[in-house]
Biopython code that builds the backbone (N, CA, C, O; Angstrom):
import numpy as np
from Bio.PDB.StructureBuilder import StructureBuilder

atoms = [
    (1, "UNK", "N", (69.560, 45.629, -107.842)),
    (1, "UNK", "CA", (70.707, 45.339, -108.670)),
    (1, "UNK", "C", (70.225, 44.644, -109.934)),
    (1, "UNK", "O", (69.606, 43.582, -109.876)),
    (2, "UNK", "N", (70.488, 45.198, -110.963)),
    (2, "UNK", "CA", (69.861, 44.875, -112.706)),
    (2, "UNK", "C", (70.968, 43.820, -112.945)),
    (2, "UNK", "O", (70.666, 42.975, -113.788)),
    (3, "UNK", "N", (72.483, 43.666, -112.239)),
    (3, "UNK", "CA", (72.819, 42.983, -113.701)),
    (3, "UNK", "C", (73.504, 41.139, -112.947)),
    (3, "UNK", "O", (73.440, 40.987, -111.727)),
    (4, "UNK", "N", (73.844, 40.448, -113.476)),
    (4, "UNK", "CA", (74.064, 39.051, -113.068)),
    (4, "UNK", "C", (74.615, 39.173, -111.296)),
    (4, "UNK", "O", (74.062, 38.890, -110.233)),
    (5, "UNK", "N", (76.084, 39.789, -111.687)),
    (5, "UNK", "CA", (76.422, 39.580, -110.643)),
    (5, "UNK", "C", (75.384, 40.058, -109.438)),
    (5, "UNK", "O", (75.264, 39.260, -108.509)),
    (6, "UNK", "N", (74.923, 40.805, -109.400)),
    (6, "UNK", "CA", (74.266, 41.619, -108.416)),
    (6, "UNK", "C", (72.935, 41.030, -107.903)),
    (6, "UNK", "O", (72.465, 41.256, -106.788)),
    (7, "UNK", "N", (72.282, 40.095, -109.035)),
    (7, "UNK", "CA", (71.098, 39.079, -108.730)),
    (7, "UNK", "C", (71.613, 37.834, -107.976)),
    (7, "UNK", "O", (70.893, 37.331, -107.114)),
    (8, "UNK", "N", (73.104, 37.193, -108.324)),
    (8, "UNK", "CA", (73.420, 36.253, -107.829)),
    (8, "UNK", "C", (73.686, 36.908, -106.130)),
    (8, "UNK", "O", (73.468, 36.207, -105.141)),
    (9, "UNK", "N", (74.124, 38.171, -106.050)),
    (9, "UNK", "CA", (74.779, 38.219, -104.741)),
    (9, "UNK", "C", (73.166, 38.282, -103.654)),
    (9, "UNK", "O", (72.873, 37.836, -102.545)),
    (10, "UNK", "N", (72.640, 38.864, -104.417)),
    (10, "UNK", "CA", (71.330, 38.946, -103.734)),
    (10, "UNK", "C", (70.633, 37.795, -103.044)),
    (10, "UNK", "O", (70.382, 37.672, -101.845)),
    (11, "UNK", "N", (70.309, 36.781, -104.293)),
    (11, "UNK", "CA", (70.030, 35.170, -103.732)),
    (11, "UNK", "C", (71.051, 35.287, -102.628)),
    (11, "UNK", "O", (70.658, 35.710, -101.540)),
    (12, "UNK", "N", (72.346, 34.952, -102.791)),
    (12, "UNK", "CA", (73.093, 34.578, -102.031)),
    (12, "UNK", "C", (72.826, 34.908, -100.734)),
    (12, "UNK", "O", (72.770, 34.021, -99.883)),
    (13, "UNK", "N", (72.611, 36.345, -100.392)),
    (13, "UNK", "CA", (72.233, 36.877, -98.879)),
    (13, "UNK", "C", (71.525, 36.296, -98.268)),
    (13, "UNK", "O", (71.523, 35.997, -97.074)),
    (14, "UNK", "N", (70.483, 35.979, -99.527)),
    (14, "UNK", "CA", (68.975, 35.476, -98.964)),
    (14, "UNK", "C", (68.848, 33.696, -98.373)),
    (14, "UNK", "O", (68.147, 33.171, -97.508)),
    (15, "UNK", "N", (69.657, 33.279, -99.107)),
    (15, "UNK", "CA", (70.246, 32.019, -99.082)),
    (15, "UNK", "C", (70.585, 30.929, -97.586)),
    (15, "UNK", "O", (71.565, 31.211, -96.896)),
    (16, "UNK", "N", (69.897, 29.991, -97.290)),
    (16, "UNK", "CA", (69.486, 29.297, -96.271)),
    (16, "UNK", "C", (70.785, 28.297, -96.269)),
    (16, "UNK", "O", (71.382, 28.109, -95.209)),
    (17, "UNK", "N", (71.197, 27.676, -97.451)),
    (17, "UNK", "CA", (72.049, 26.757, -97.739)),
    (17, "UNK", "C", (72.562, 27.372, -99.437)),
    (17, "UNK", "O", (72.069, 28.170, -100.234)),
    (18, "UNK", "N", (73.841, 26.474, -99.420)),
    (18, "UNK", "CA", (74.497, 26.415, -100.906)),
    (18, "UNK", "C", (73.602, 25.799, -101.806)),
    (18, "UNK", "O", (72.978, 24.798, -101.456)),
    (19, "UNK", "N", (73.467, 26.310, -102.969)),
    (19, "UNK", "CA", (72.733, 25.968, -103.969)),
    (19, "UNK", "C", (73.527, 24.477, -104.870)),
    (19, "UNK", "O", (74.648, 24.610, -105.361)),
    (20, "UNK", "N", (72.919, 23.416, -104.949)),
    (20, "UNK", "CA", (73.192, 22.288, -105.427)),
    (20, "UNK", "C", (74.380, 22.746, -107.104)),
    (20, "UNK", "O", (74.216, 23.877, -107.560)),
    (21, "UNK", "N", (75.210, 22.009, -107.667)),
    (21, "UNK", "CA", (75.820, 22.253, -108.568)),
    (21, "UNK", "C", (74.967, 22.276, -110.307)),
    (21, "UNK", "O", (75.235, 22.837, -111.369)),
    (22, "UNK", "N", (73.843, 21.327, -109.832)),
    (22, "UNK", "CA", (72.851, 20.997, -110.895)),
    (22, "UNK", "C", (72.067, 22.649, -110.939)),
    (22, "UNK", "O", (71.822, 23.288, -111.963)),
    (23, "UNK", "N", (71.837, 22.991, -109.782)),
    (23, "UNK", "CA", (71.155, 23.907, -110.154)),
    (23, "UNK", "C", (71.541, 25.606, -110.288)),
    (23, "UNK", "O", (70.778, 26.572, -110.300)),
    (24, "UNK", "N", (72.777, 25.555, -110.366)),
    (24, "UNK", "CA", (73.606, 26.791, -110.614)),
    (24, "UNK", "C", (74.077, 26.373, -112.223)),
    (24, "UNK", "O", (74.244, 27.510, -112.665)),
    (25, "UNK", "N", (74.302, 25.717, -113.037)),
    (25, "UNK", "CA", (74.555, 25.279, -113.968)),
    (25, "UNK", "C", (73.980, 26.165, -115.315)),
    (25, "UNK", "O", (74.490, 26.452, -116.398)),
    (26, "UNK", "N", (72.822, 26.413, -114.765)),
    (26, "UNK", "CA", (72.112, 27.503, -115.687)),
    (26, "UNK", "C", (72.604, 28.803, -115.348)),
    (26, "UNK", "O", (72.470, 29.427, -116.401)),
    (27, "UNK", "N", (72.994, 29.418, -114.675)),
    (27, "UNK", "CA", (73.523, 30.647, -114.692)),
    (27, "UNK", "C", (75.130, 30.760, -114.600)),
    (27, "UNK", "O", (75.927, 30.029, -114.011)),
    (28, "UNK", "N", (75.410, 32.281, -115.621)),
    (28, "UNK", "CA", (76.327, 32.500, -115.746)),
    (28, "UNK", "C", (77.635, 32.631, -114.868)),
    (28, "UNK", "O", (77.540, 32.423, -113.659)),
    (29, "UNK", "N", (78.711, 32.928, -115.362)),
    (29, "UNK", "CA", (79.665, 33.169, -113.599)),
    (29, "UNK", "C", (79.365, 34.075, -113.260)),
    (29, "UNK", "O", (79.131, 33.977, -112.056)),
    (30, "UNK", "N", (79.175, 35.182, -113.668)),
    (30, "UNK", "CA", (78.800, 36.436, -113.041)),
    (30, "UNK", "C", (77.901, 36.297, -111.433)),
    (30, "UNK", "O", (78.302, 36.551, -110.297)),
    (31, "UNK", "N", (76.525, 35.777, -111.931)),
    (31, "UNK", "CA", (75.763, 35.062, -110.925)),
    (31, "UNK", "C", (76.400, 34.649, -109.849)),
    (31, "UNK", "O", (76.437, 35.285, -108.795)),
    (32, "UNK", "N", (77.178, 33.078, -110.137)),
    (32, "UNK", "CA", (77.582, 32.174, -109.566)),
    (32, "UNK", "C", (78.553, 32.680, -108.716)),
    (32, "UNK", "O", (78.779, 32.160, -107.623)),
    (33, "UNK", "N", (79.328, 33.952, -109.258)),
    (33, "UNK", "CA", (80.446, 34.603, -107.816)),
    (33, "UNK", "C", (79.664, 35.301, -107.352)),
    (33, "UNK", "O", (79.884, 35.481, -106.154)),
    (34, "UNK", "N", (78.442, 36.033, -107.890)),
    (34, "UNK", "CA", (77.664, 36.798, -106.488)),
    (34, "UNK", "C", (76.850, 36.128, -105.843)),
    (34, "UNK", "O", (76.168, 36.670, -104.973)),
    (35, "UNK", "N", (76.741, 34.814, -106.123)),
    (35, "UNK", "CA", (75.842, 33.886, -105.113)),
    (35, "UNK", "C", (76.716, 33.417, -103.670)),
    (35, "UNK", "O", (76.494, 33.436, -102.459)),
    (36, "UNK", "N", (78.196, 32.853, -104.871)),
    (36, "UNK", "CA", (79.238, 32.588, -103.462)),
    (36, "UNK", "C", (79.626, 34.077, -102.426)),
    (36, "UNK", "O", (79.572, 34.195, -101.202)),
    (37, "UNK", "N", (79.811, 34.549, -102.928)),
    (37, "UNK", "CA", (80.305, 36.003, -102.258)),
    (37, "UNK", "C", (79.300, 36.732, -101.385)),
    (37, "UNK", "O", (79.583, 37.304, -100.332)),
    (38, "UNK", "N", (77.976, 36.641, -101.989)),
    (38, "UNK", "CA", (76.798, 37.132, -100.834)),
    (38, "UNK", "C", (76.151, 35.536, -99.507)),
    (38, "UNK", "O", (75.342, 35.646, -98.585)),
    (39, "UNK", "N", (76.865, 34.339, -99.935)),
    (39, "UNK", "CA", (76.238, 33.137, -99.267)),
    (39, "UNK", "C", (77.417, 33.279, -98.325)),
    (39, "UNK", "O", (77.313, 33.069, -97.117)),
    (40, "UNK", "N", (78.204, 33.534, -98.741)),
    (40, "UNK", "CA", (79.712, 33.480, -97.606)),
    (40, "UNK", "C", (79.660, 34.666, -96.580)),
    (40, "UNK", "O", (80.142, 34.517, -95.457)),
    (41, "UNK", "N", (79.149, 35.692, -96.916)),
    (41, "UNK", "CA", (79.033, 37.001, -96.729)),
    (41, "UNK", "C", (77.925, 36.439, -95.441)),
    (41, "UNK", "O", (78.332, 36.498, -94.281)),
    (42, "UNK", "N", (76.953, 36.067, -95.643)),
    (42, "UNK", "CA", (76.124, 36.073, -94.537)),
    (42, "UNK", "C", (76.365, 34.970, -94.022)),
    (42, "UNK", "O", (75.810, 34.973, -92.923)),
    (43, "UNK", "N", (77.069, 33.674, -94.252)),
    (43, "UNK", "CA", (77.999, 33.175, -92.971)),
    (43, "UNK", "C", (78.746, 33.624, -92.178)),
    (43, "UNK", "O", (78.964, 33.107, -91.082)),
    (44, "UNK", "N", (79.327, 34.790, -92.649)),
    (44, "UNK", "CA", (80.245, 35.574, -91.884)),
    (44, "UNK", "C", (79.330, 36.473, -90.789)),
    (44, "UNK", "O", (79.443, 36.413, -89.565)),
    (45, "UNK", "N", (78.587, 37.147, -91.392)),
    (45, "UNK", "CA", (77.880, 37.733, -90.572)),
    (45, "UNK", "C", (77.090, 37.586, -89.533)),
    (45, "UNK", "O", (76.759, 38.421, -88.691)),
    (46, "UNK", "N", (76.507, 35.302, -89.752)),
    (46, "UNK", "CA", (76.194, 34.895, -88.719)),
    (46, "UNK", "C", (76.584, 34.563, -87.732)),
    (46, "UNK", "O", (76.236, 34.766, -86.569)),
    (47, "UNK", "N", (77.804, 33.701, -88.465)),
    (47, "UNK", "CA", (78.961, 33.387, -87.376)),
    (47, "UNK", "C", (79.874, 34.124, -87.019)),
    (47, "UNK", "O", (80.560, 33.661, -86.107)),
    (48, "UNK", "N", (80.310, 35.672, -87.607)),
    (48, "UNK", "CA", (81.053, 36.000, -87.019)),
    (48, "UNK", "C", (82.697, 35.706, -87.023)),
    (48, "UNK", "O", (83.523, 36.291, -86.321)),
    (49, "UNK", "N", (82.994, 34.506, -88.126)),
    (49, "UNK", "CA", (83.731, 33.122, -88.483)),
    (49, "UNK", "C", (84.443, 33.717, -89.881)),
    (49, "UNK", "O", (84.593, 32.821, -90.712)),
    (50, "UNK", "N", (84.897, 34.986, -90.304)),
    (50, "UNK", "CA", (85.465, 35.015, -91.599)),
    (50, "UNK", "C", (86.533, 34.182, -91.995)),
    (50, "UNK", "O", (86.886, 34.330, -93.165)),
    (51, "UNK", "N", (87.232, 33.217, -91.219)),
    (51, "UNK", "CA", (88.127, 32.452, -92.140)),
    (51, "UNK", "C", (87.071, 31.533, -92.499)),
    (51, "UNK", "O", (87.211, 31.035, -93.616)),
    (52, "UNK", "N", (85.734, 31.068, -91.641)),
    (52, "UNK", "CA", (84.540, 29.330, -92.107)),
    (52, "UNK", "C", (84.666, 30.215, -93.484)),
    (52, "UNK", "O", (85.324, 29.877, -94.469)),
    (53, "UNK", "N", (83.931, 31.368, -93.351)),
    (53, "UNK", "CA", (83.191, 32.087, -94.503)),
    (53, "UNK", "C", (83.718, 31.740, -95.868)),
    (53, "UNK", "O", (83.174, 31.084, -96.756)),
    (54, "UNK", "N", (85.549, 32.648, -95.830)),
    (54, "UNK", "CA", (86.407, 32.239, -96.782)),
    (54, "UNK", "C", (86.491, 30.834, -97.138)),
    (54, "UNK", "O", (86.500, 30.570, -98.340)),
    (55, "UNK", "N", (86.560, 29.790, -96.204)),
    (55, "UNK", "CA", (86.600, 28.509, -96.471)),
    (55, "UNK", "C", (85.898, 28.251, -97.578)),
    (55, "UNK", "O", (86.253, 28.050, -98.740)),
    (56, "UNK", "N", (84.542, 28.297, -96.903)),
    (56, "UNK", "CA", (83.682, 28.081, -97.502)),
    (56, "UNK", "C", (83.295, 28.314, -98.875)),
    (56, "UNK", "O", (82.460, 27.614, -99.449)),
    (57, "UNK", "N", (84.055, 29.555, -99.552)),
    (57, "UNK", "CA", (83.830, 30.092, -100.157)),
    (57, "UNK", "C", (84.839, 29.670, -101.477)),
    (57, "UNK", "O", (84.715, 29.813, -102.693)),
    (58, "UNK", "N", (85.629, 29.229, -100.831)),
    (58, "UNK", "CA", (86.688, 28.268, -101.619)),
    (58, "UNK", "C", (85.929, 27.329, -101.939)),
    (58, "UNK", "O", (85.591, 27.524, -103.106)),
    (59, "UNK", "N", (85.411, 26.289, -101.488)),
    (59, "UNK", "CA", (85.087, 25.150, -101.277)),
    (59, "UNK", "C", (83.534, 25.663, -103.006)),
    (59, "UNK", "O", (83.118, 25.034, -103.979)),
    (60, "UNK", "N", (83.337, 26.696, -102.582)),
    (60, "UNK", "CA", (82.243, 26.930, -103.675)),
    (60, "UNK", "C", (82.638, 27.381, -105.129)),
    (60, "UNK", "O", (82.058, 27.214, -106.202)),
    (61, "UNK", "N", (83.526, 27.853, -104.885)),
    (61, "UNK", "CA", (84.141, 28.438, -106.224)),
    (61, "UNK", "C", (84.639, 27.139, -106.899)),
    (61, "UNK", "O", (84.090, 26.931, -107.981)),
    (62, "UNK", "N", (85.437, 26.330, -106.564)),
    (62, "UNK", "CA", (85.646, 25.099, -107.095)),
    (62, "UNK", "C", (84.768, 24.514, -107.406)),
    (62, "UNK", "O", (84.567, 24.354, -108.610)),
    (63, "UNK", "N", (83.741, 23.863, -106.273)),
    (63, "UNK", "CA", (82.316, 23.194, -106.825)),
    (63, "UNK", "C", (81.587, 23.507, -108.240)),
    (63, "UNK", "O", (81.288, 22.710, -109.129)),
    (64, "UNK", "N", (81.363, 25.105, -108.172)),
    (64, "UNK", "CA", (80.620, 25.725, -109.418)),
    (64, "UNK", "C", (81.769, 25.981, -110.816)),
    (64, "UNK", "O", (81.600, 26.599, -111.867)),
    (65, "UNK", "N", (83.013, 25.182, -110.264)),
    (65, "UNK", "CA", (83.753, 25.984, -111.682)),
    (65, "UNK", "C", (83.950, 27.302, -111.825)),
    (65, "UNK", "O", (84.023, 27.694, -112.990)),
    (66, "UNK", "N", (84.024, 27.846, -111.240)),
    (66, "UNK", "CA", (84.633, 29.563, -110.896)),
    (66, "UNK", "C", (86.074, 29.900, -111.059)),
    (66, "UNK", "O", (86.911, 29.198, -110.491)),
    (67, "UNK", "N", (86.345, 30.670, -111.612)),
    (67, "UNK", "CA", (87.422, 30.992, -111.892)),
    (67, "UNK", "C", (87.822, 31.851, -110.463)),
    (67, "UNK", "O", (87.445, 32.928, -110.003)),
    (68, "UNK", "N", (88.828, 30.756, -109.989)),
    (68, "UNK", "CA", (89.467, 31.115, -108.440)),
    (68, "UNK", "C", (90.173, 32.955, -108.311)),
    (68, "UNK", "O", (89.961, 33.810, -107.451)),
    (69, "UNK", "N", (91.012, 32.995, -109.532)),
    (69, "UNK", "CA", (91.118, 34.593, -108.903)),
    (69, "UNK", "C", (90.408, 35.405, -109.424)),
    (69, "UNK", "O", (90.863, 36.544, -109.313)),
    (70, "UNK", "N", (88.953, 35.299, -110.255)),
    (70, "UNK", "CA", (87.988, 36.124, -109.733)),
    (70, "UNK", "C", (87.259, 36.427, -108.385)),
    (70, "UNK", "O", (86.694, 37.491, -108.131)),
    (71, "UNK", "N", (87.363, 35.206, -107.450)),
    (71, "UNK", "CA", (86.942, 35.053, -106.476)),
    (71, "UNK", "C", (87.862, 35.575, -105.679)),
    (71, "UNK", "O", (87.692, 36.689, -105.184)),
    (72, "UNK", "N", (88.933, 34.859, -105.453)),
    (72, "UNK", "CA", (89.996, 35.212, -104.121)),
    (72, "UNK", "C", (89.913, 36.839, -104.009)),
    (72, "UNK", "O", (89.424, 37.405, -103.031)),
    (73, "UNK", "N", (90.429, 37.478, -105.083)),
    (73, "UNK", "CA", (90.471, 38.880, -105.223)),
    (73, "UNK", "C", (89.226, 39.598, -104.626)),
    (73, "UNK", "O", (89.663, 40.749, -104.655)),
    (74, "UNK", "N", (88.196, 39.690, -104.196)),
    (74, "UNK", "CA", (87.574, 40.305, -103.307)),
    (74, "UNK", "C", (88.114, 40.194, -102.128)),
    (74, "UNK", "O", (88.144, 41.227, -101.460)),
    (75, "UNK", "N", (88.852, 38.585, -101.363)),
    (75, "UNK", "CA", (89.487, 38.380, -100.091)),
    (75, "UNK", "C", (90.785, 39.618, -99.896)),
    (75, "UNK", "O", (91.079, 40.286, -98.905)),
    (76, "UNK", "N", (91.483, 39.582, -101.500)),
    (76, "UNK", "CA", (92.511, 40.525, -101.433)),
    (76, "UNK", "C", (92.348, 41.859, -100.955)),
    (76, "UNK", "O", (92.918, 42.545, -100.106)),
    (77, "UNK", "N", (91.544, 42.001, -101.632)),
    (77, "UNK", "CA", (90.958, 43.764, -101.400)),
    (77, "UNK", "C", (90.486, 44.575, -99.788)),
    (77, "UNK", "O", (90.715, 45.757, -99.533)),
    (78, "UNK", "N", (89.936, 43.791, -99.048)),
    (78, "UNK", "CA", (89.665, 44.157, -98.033)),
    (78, "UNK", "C", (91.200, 43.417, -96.890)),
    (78, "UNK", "O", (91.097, 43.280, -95.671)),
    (79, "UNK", "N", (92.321, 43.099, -97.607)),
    (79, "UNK", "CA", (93.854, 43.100, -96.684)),
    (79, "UNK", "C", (93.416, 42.251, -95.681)),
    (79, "UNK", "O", (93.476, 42.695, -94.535)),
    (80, "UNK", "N", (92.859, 40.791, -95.904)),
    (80, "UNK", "CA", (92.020, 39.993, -94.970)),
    (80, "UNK", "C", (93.352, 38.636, -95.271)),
    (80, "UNK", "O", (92.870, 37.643, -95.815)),
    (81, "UNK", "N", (94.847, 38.547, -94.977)),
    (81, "UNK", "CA", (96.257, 37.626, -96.116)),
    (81, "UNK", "C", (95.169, 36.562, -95.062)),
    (81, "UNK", "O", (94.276, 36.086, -95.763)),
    (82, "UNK", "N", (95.079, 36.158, -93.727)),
    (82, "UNK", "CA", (93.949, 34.481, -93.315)),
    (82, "UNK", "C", (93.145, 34.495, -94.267)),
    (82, "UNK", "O", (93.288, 33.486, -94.958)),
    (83, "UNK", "N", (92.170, 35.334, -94.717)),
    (83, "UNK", "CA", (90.889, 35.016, -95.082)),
    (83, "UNK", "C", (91.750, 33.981, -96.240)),
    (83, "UNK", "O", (91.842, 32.777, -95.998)),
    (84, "UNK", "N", (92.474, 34.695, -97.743)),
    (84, "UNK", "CA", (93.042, 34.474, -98.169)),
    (84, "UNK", "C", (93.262, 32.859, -98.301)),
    (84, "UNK", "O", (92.559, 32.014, -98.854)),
    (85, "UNK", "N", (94.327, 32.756, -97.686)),
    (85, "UNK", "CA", (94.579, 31.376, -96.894)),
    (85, "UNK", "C", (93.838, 30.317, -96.519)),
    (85, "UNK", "O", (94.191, 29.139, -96.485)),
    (86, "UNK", "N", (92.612, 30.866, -96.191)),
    (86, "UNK", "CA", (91.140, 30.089, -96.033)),
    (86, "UNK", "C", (90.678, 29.586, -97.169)),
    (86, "UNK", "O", (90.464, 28.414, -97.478)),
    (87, "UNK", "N", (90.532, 30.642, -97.807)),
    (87, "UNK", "CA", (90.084, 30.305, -99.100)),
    (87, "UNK", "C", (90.563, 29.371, -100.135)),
    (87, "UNK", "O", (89.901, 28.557, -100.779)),
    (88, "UNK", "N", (92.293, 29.720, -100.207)),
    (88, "UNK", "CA", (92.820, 28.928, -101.415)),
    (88, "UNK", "C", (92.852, 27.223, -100.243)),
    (88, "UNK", "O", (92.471, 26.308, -100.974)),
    (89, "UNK", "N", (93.112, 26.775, -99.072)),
    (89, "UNK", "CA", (92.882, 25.564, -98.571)),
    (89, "UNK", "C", (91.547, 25.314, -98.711)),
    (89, "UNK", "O", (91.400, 24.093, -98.752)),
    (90, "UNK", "N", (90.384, 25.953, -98.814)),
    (90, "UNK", "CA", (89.230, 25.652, -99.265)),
    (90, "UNK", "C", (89.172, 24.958, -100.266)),
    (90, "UNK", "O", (88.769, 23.799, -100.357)),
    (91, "UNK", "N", (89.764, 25.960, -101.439)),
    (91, "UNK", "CA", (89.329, 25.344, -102.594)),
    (91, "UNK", "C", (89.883, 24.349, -103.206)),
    (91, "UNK", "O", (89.440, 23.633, -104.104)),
    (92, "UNK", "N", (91.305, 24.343, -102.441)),
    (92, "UNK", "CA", (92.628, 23.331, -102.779)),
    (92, "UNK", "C", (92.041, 21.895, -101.955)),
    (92, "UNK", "O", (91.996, 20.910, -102.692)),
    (93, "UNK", "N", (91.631, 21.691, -100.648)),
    (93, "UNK", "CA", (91.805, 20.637, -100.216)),
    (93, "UNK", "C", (89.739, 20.691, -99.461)),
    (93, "UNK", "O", (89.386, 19.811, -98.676)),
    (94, "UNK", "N", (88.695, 21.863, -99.925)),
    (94, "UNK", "CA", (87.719, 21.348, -99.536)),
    (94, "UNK", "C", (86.604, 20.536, -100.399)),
    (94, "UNK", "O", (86.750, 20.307, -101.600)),
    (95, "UNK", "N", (85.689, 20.207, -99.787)),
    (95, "UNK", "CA", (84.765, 18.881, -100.366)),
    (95, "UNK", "C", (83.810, 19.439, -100.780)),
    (95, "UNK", "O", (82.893, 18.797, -101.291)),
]
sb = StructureBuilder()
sb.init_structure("model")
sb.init_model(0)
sb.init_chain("A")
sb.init_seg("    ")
for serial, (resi, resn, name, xyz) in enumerate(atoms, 1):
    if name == "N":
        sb.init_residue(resn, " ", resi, " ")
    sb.init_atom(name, np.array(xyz, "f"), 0.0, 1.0, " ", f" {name:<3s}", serial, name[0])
structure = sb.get_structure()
């Protein structure tokens, strides 16, 4: 994958833990939603847990300054209304 988003989602897969806020700062949003979206992505896949995932994923989009319905809107698309729900209490009330 050549272009931002697609490098960020990549890290993201690869990704052990969330990347500190200092150090996402240098890259664009593009990045920064394919980092959350591929880091959530393989929480899900570990745990098995797609509302943690969504949570979680809330909880990141806020952290990095992400523009929330660039984000949510992937939850939309795959007709996931919990994931959804996960997400916006994520980002609304997580740490």
């Amino acid at each position: 994958m050549e272009n931002h988003f697609g490098k960020g989602l990549m890290a993201g897969l690869k990704a052990r833990e969330a990347d500190s806020v200092t150090k996402v700062t240098r890259f664009c949003s593009d990045y920064k939603r394919g980092f959350v979206l591929g880091f959530t992505h393989r929480i899900s896949e570990q745990t098995g847990d797609r509302q943690r995932a969504a949570w979680e994923a809330g909880i990141l989009t806020r952290r990095y300054n992400l523009d929330k319905e660039a984000v949510v809107d992937f939850f939309k698309e795959v007709n996931a209304e919990v994931a959804v729900k996960c997400f916006l209490a994520g980002y609304e009330k997580g740490y």
